[in-house]
LOFIMAR-167066 format. One record per residue: x, y, z of N, C-alpha, C, O in turn. Coordinates in steps of 0.2 Angstrom, whole numbers, padded with zeros to 4 digits, always signed. Layout:
BEGIN
XYZXYZXYZXYZ...
REM end
This chain:
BEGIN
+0415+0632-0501+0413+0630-0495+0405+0632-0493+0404+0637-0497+0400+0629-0488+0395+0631-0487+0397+0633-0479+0399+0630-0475+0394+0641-0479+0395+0644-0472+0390+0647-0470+0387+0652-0474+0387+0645-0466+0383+0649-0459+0385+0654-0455+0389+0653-0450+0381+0663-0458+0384+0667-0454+0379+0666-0449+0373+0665-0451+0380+0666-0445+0374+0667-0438+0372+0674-0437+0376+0678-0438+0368+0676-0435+0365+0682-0430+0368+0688-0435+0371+0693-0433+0367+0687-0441+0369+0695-0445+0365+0694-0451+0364+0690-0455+0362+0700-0450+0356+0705-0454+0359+0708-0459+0357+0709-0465+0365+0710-0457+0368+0716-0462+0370+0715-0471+0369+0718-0476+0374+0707-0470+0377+0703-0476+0382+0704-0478+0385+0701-0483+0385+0709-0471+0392+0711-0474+0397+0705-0476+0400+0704-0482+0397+0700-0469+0401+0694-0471+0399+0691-0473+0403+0686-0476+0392+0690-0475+0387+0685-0480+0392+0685-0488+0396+0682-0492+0389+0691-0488+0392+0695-0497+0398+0695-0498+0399+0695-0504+0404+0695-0492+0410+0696-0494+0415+0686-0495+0419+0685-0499+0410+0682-0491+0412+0677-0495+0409+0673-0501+0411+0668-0504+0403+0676-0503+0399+0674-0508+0406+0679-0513+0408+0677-0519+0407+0684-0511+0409+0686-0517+0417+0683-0520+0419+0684-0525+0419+0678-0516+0426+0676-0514+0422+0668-0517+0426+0663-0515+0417+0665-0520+0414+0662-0525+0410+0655-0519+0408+0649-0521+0411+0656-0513+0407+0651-0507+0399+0652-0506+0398+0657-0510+0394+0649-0504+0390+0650-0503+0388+0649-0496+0389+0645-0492+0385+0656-0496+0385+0657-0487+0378+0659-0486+0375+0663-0490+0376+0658-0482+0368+0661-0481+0368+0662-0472+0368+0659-0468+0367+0671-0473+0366+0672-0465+0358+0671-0461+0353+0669-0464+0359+0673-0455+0354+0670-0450+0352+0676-0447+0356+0681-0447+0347+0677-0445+0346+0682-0441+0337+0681-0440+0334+0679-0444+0335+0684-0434+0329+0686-0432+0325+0693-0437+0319+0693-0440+0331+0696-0438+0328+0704-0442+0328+0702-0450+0331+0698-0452+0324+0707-0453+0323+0705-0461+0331+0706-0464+0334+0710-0462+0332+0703-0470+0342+0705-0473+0342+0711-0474+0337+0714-0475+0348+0713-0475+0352+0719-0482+0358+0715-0484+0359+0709-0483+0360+0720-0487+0365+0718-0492+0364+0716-0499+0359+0718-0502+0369+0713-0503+0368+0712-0511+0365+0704-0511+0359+0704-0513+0367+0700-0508+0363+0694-0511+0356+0691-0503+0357+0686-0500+0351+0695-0502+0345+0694-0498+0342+0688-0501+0337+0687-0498+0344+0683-0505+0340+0678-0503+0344+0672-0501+0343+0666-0501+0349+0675-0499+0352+0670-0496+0352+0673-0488+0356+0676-0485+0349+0671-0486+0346+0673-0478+0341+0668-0477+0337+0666-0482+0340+0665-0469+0336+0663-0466+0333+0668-0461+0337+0671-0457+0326+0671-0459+0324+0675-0456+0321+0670-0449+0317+0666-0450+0324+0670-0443+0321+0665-0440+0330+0664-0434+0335+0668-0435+0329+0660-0431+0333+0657-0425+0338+0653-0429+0336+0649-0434+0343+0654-0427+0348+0650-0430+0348+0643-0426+0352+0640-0430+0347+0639-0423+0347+0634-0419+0340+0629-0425+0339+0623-0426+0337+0633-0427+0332+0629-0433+0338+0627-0439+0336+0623-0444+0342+0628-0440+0345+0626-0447+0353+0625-0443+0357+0625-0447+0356+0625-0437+0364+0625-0436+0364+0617-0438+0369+0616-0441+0361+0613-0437+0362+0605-0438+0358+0601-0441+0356+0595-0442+0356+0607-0445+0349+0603-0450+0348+0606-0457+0347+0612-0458+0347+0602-0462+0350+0605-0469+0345+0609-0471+0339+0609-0469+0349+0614-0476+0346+0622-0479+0345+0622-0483+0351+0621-0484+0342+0623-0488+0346+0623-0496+0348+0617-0498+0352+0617-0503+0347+0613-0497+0348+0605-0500+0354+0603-0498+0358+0598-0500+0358+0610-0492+0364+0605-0488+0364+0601-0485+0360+0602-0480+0370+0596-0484+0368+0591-0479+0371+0596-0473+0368+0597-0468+0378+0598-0475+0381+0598-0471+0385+0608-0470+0385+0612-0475+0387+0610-0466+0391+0616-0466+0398+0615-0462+0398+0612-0457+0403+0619-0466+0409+0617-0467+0412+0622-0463+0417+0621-0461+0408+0629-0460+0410+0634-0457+0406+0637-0454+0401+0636-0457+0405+0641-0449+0400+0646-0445+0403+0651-0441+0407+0650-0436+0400+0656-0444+0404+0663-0440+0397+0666-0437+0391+0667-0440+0400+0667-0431+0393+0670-0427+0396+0676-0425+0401+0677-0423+0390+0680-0423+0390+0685-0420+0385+0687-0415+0382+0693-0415+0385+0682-0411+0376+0682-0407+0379+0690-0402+0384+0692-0400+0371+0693-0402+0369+0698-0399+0374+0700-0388+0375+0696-0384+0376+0704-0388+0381+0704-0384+0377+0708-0378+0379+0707-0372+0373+0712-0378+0368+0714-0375+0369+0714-0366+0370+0718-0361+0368+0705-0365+0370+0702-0359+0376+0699-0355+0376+0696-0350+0381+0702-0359+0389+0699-0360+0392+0703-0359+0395+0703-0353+0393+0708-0363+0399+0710-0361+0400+0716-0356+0396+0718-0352+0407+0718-0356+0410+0720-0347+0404+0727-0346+0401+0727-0341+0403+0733-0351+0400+0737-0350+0393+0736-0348+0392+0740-0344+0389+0732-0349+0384+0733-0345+0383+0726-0339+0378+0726-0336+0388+0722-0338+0386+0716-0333+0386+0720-0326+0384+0717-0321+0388+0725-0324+0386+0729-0318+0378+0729-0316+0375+0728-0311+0375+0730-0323+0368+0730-0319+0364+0725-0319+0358+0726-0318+0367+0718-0320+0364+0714-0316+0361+0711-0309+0357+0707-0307+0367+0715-0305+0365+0718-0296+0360+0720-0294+0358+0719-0288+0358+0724-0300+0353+0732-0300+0345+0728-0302+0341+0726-0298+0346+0727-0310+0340+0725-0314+0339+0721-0314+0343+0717-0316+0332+0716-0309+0330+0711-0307+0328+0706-0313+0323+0708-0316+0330+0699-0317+0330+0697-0322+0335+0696-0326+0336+0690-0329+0338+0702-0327+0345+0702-0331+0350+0696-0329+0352+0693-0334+0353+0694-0322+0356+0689-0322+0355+0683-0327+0360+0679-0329+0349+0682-0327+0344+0674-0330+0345+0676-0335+0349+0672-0337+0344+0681-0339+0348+0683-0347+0354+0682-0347+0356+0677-0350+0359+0685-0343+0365+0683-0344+0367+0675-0346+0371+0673-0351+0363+0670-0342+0364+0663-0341+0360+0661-0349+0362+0657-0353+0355+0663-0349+0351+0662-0357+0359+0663-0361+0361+0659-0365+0360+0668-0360+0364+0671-0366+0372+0664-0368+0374+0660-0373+0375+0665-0361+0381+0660-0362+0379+0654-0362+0383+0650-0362+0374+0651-0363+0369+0643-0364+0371+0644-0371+0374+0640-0373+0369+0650-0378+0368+0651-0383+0373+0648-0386+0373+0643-0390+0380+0655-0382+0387+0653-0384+0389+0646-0384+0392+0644-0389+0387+0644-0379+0389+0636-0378+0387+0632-0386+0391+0629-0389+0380+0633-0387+0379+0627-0390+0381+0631-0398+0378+0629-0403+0384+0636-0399+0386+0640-0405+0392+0637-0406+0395+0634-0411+0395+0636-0399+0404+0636-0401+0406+0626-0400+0411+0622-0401+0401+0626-0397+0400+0616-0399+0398+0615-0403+0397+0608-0403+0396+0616-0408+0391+0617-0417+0396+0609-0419+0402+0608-0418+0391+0605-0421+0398+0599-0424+0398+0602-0431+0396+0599-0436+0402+0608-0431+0403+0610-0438+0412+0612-0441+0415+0617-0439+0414+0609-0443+0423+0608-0443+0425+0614-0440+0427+0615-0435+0423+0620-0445+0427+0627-0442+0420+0631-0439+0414+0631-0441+0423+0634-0435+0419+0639-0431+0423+0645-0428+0429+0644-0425+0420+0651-0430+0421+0660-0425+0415+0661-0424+0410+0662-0426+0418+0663-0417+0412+0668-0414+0417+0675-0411+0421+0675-0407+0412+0681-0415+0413+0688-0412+0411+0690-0406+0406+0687-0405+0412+0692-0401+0408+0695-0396+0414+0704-0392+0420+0705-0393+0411+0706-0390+0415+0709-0388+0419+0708-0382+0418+0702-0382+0423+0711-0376+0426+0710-0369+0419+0708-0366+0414+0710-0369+0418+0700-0359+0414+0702-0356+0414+0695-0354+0419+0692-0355+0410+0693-0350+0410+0687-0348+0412+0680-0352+0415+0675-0350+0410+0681-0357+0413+0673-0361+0420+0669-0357+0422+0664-0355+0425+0676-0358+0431+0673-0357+0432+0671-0349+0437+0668-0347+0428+0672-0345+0430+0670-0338+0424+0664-0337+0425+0659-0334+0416+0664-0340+0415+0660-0338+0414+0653-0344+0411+0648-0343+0417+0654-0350+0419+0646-0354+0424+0645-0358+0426+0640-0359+0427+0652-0360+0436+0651-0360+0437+0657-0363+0432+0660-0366+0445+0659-0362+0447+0665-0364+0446+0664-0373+0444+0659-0376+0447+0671-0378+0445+0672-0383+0454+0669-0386+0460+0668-0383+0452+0668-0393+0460+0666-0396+0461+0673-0400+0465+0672-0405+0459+0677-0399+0462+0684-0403+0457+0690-0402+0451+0691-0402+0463+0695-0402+0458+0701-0402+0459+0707-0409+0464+0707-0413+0454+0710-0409+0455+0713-0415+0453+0722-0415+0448+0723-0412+0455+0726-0418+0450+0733-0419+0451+0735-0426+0457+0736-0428+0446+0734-0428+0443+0739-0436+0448+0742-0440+0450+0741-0446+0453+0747-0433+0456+0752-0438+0463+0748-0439+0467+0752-0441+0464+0741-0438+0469+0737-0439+0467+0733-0446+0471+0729-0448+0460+0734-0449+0459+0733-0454+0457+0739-0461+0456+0738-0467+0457+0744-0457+0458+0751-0463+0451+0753-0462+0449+0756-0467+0448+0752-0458+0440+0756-0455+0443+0762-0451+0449+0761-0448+0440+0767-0449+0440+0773-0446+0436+0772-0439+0431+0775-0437+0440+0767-0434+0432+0765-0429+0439+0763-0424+0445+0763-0425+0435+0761-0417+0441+0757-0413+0434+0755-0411+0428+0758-0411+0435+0748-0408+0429+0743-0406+0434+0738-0405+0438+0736-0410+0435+0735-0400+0442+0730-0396+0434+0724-0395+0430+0724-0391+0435+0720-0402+0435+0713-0403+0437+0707-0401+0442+0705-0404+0434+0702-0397+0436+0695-0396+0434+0692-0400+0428+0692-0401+0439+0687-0403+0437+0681-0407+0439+0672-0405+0445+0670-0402+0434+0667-0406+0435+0662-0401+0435+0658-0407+0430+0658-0410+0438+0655-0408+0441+0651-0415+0441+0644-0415+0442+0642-0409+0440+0639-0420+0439+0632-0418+0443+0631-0429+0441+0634-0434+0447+0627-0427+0453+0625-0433+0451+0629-0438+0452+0628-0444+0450+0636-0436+0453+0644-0440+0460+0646-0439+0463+0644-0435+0462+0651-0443+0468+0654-0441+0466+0662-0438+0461+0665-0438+0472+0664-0435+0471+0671-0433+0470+0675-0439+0471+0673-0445+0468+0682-0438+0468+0687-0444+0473+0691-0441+0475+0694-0435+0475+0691-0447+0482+0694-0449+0478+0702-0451+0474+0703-0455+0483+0708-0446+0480+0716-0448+0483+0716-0456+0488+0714-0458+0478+0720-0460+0479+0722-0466+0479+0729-0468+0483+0731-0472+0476+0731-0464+0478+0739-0466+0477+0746-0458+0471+0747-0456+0482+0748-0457+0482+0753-0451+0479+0759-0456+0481+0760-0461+0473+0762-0450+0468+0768-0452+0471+0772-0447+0469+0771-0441+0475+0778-0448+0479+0782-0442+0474+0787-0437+0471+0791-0440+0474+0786-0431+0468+0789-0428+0470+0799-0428+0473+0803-0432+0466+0800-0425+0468+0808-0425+0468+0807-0417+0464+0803-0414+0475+0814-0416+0474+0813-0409+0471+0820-0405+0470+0825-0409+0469+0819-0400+0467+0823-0395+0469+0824-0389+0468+0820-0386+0474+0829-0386+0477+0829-0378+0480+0822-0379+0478+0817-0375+0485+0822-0383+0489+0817-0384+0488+0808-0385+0491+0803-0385+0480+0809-0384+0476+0802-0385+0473+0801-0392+0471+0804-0396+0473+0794-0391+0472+0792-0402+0463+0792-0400+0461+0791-0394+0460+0794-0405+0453+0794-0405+0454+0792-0414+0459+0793-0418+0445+0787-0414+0444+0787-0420+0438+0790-0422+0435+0794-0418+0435+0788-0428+0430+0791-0431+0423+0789-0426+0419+0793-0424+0423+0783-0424+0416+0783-0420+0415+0783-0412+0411+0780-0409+0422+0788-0411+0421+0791-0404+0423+0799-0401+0428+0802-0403+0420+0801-0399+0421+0811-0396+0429+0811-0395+0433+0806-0397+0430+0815-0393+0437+0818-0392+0439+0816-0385+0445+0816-0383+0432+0815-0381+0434+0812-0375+0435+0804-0374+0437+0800-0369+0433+0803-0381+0434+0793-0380+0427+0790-0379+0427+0784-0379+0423+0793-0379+0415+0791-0378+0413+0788-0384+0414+0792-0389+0410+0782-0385+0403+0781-0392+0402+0786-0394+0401+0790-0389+0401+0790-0401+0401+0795-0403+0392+0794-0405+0388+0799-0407+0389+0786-0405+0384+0785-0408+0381+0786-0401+0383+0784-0396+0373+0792-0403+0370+0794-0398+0364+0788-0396+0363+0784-0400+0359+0786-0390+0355+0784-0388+0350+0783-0395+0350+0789-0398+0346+0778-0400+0343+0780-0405+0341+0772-0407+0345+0767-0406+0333+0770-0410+0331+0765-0412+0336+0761-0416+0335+0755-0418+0341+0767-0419+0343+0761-0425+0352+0759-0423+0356+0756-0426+0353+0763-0413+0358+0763-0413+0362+0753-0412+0367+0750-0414+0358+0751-0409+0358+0744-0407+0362+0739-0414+0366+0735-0414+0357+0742-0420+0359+0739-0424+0365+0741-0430+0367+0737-0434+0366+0748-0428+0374+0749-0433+0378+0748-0425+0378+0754-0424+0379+0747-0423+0382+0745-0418+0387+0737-0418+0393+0736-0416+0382+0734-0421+0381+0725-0422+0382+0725-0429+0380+0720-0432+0383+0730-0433+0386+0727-0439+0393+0727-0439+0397+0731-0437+0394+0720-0445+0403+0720-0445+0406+0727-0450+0404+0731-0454+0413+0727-0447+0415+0732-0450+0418+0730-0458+0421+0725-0458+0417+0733-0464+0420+0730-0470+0426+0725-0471+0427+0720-0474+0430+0730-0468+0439+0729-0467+0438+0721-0464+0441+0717-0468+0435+0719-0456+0435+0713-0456+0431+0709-0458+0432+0703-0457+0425+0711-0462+0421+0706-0465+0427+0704-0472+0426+0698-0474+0430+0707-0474+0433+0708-0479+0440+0702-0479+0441+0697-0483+0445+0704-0472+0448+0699-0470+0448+0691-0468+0452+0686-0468+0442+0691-0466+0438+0683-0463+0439+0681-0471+0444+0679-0472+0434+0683-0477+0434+0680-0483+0440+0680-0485+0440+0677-0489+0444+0682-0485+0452+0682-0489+0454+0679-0484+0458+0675-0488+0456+0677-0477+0458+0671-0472+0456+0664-0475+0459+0660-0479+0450+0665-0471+0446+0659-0471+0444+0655-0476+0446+0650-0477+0440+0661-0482+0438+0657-0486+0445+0654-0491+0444+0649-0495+0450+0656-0490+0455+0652-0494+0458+0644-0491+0464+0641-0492+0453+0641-0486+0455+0635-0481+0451+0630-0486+0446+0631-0489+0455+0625-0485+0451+0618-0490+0443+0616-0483+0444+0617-0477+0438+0612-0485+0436+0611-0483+0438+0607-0478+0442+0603-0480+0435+0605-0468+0439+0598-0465+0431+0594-0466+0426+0597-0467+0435+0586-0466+0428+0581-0466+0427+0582-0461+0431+0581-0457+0420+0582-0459+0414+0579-0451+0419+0575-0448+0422+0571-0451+0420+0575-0442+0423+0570-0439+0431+0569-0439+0433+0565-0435+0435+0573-0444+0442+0575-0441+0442+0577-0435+0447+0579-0433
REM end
């Protein structure tokens, strides 16, 4: 299949269904990582979501993970506060919209808890890392369009604290363990293995649907 990852630099999910023998080329504003960087567009995904890449006409899949920044439940409080931020927020679910209407047969989109689900529809699954054999807890929404749910593959056991499960990238009190930091934004917004790992063993094992089913 030809898949569109959106808004990801890392290449995690780029690489994981390239390796599973699809051709996927991610999108992102920031320059790539990963094993296969020339398969990246550097630039706005809205430049290539309906218009051919690589000599495709067409894409059979897009997984996105646009920037959550103005979305989700943790920081929509200060939009009361930060004069602007609202107008962001409105910019931001404008994006979602025209990501999760893509005339593209299948489509996911990542985002964290946060406005999406109250203001253009609730998520069709949720998910956390260590339900895929990562050391992390990160309570994931996914919003699915003729995909299937992901099926947990591997339980990563937390350690407890004062009788509370903690994972590896949180204090003992439950806090973000990752401190204030230039590059904190960006491991943040990378996918975790485990679930890049399960989308290609899901997903990519789906026959292509024709345009217009």
């Amino acid at each position: 299949m030809k898949i569109l990852v959106a808004c990801e630099f890392s290449g995690k999910v780029r690489d994981a269904f390239i390796a599973k023998g699809h051709t996927a080329v991610s999108c992102d504003f920031l320059p790539p990582e990963g094993v296969n960087k020339h398969m990246h567009y550097q630039g706005s995904v809205t430049d290539i979501l309906h218009s051919p890449h690589l000599l495709f006409p067409i894409w059979d899949m897009l997984i996105a993970f646009p920037p959550c920044t103005y979305l989700c439940s943790s920081g929509l409080h200060w939009n009361k506060i930060v004069k602007g931020r609202q107008e962001k927020t409105e910019e931001a679910l404008k994006f979602i919209s025209t990501l999760l209407n893509a005339d593209i047969p299948m489509i996911a989109l990542e985002n964290p808890i946060g406005c999406i689900s109250a203001r253009i529809r609730k998520p069709d699954q949720m998910i956390q890392p260590y339900e895929f054999g990562d050391n992390a807890s990160k309570r994931t929404c996914l919003w699915l369009k003729n995909l299937p749910k992901l099926d947990p593959t591997s339980y990563y056991p937390p350690r407890i604290v004062n009788g509370k499960k903690r994972w590896g990238n949180q204090t003992d009190s439950g806090q973000a363990k990752a401190s204030p930091s230039e590059t904190r934004a960006k491991e943040r917004s990378t996918t975790y293995e485990g679930i890049a790992s399960a989308m290609a063993a899901v997903w990519g094992s789906l026959r292509p649907i024709p345009v217009g089913s």
